[in-house]
Backbone as numpy.savetxt, mean C-alpha at the origin, in Angstrom:
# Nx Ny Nz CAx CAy CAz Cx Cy Cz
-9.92 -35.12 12.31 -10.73 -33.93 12.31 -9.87 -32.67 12.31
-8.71 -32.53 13.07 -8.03 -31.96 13.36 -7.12 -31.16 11.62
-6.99 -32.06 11.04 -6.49 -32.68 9.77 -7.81 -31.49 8.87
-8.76 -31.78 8.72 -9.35 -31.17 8.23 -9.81 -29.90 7.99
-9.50 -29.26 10.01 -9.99 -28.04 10.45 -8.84 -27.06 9.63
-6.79 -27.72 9.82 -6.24 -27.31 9.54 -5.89 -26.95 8.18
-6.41 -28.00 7.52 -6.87 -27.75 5.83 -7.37 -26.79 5.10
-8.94 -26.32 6.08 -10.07 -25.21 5.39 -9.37 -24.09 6.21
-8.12 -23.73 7.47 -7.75 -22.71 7.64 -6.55 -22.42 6.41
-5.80 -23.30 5.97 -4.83 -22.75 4.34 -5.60 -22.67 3.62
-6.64 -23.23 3.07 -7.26 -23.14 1.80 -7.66 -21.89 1.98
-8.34 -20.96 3.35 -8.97 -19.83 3.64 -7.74 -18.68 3.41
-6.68 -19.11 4.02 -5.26 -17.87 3.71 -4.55 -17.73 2.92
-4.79 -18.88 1.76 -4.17 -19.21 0.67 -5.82 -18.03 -0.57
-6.56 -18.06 -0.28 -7.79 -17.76 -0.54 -7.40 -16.20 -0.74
-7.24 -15.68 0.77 -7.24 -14.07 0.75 -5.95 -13.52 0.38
-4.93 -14.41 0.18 -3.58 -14.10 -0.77 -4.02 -13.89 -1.77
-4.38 -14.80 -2.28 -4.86 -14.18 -3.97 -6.02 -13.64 -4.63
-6.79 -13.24 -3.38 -7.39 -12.13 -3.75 -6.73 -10.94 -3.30
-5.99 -10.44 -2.78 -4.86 -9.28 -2.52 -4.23 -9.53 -3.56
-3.56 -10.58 -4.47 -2.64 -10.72 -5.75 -3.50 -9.99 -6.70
-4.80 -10.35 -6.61 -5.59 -10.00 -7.65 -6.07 -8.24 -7.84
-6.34 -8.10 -6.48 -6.49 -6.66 -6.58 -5.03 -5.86 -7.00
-3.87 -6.25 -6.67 -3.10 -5.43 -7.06 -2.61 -5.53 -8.21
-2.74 -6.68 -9.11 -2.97 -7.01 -10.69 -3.75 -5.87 -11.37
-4.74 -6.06 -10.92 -6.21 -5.10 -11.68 -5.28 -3.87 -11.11
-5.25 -3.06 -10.39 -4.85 -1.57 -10.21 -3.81 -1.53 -10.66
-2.66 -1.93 -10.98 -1.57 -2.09 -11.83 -1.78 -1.83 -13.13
-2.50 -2.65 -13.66 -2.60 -2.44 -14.93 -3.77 -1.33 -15.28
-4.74 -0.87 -14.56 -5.68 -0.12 -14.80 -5.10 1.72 -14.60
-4.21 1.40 -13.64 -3.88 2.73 -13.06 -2.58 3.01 -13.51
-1.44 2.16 -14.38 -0.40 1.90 -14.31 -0.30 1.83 -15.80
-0.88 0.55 -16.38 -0.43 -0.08 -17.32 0.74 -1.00 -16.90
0.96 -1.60 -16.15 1.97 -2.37 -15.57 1.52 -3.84 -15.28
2.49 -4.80 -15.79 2.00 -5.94 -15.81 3.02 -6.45 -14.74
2.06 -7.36 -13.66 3.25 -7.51 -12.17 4.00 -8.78 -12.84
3.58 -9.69 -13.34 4.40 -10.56 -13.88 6.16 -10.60 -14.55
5.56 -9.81 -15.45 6.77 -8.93 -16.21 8.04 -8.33 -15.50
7.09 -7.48 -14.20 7.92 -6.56 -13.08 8.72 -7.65 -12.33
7.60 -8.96 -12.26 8.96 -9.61 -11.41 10.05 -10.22 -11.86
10.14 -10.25 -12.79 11.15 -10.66 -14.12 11.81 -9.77 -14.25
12.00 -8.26 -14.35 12.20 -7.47 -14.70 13.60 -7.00 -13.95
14.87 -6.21 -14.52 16.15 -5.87 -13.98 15.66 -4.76 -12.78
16.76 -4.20 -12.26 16.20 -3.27 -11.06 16.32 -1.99 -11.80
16.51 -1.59 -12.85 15.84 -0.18 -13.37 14.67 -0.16 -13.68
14.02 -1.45 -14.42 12.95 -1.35 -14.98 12.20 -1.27 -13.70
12.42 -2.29 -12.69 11.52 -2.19 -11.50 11.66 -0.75 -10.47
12.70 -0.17 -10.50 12.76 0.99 -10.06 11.62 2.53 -11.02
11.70 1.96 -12.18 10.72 2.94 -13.11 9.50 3.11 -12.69
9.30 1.23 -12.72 7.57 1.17 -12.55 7.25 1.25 -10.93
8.46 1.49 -10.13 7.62 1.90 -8.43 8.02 3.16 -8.55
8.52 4.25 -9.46 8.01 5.36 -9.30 6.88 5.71 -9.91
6.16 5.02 -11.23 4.63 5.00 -11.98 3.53 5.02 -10.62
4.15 3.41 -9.78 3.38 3.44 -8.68 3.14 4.29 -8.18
4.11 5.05 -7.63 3.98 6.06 -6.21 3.29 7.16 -6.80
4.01 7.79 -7.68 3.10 8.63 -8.87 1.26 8.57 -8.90
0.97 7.26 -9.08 -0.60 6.68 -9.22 -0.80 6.96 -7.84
-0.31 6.66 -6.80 -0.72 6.74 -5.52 -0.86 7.73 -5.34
-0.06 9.18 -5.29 -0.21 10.00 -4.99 -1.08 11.02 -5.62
-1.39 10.58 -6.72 -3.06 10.73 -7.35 -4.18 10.80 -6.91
-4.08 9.54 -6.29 -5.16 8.80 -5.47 -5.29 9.78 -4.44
-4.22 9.88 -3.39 -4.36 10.82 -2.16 -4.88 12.16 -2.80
-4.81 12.92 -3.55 -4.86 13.90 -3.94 -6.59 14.06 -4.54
-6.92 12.60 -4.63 -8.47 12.89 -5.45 -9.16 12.10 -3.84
-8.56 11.90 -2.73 -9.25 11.78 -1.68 -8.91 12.53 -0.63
-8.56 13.99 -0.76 -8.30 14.86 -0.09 -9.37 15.93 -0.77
-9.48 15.89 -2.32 -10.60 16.59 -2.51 -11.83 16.26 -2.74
-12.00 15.16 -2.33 -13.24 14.37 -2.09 -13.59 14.48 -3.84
-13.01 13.39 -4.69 -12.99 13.90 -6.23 -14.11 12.31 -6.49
-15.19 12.73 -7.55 -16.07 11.68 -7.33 -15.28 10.26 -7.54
-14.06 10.35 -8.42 -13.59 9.23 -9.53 -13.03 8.62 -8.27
-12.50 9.14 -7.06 -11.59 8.22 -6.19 -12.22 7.19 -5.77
-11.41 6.20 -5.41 -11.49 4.71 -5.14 -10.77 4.30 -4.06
-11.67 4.20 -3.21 -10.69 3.16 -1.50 -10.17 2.23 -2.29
-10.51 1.33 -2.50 -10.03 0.28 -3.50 -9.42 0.30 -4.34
-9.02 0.88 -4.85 -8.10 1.19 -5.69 -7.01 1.88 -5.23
-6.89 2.87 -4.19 -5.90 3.28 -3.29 -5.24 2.00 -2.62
-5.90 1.36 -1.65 -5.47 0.18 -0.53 -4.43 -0.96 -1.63
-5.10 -1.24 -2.86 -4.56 -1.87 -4.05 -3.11 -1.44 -4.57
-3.19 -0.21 -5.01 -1.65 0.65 -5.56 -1.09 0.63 -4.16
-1.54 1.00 -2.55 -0.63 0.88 -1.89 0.19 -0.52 -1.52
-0.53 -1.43 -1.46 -0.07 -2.99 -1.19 0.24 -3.37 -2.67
0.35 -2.69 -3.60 1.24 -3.24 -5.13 2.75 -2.36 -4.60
2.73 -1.05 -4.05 3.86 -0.29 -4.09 4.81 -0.92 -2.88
4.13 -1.73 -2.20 4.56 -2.24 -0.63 5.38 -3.59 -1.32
4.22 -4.02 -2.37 4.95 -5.20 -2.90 6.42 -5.19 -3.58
6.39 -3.91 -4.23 7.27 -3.87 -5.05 8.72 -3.52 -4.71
8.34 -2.75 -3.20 9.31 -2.41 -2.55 10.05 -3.83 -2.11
9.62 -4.60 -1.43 9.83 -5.90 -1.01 9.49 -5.86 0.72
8.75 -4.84 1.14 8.95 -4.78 2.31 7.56 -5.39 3.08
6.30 -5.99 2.04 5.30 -6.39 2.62 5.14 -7.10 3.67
6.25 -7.67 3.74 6.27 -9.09 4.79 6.70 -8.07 6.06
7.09 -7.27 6.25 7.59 -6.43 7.38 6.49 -5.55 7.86
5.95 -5.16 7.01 4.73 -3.98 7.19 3.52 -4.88 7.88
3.58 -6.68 7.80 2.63 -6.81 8.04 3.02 -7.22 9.61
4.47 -7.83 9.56 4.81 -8.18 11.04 4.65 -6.74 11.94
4.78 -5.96 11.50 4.80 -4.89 12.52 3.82 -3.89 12.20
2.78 -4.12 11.89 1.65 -3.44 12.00 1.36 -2.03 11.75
0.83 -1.35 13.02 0.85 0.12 12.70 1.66 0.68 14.26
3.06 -0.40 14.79 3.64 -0.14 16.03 4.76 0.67 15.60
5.06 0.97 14.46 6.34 1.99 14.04 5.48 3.41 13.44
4.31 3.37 13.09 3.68 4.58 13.20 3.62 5.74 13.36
3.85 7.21 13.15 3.36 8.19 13.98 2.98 9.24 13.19
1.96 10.04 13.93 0.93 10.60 13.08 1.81 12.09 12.83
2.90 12.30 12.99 3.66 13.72 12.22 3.47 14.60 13.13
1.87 14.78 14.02 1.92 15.93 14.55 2.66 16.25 16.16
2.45 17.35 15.95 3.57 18.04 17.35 2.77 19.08 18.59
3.19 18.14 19.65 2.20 18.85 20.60 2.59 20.13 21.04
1.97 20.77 21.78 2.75 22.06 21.87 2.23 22.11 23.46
2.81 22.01 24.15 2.24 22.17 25.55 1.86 24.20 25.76
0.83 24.10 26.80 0.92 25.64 26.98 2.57 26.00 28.09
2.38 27.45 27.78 3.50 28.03 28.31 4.81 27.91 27.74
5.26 27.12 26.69 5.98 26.88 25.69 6.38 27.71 24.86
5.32 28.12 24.29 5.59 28.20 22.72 6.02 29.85 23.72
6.91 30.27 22.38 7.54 31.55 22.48 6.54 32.97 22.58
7.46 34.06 23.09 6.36 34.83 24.04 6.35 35.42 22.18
5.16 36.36 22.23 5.48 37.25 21.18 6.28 38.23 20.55
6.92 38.66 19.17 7.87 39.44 19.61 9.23 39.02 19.94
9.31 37.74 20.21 10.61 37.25 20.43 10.81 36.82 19.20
């Protein structure tokens, strides 16, 4: 039984691998023109080209979901980012460590701090 349970849990993670393969296939080539196959074959200029296409597409994306632009796509963002993660080689790291290296940029300013005026 045991045998079995452990079976339908790979078939299930083997499952949502390649539907993550798949989404970042489709946004690749839709947003890109980039075929991942090719890329992984590919010397490290060519693959250096097409993860700047990536980042490029990505930063599209942020830019049409900062202005709330009708054409943007969660899905299609989450996709170019986990294709650009892929391409980097660093997916396997991003996933061991989560969101614990994190930080949100901003800077607190305690009162009584900040400089008097005039100074």
């Amino acid at each position: 039984m045991s045998s079995l349970s452990a079976d339908a849990g790979v078939f299930r993670t083997d499952k949502v691998r390649q539907a993550a393969e798949a989404r970042q296939r489709a946004a690749l080539q839709l947003a890109c023109g980039l075929d991942l196959d090719a890329l992984s074959a590919a010397d490290a200029p060519a693959r250096r080209a097409a993860l700047g296409r990536v980042e490029r597409a990505l930063e599209r994306e942020r830019l049409k979901a900062a202005l709330s632009h009708w054409s943007y796509d969660l899905n299609r963002h989450i996709a170019l980012a986990e294709a650009r993660n892929a391409l980097r080689g660093d997916a396997a790291e991003i996933g061991r460590r989560g969101n614990a290296g994190k930080q949100n940029g901003a800077r607190r300013r305690r009162p009584g701090i900040l400089p008097a005026a005039g100074t």
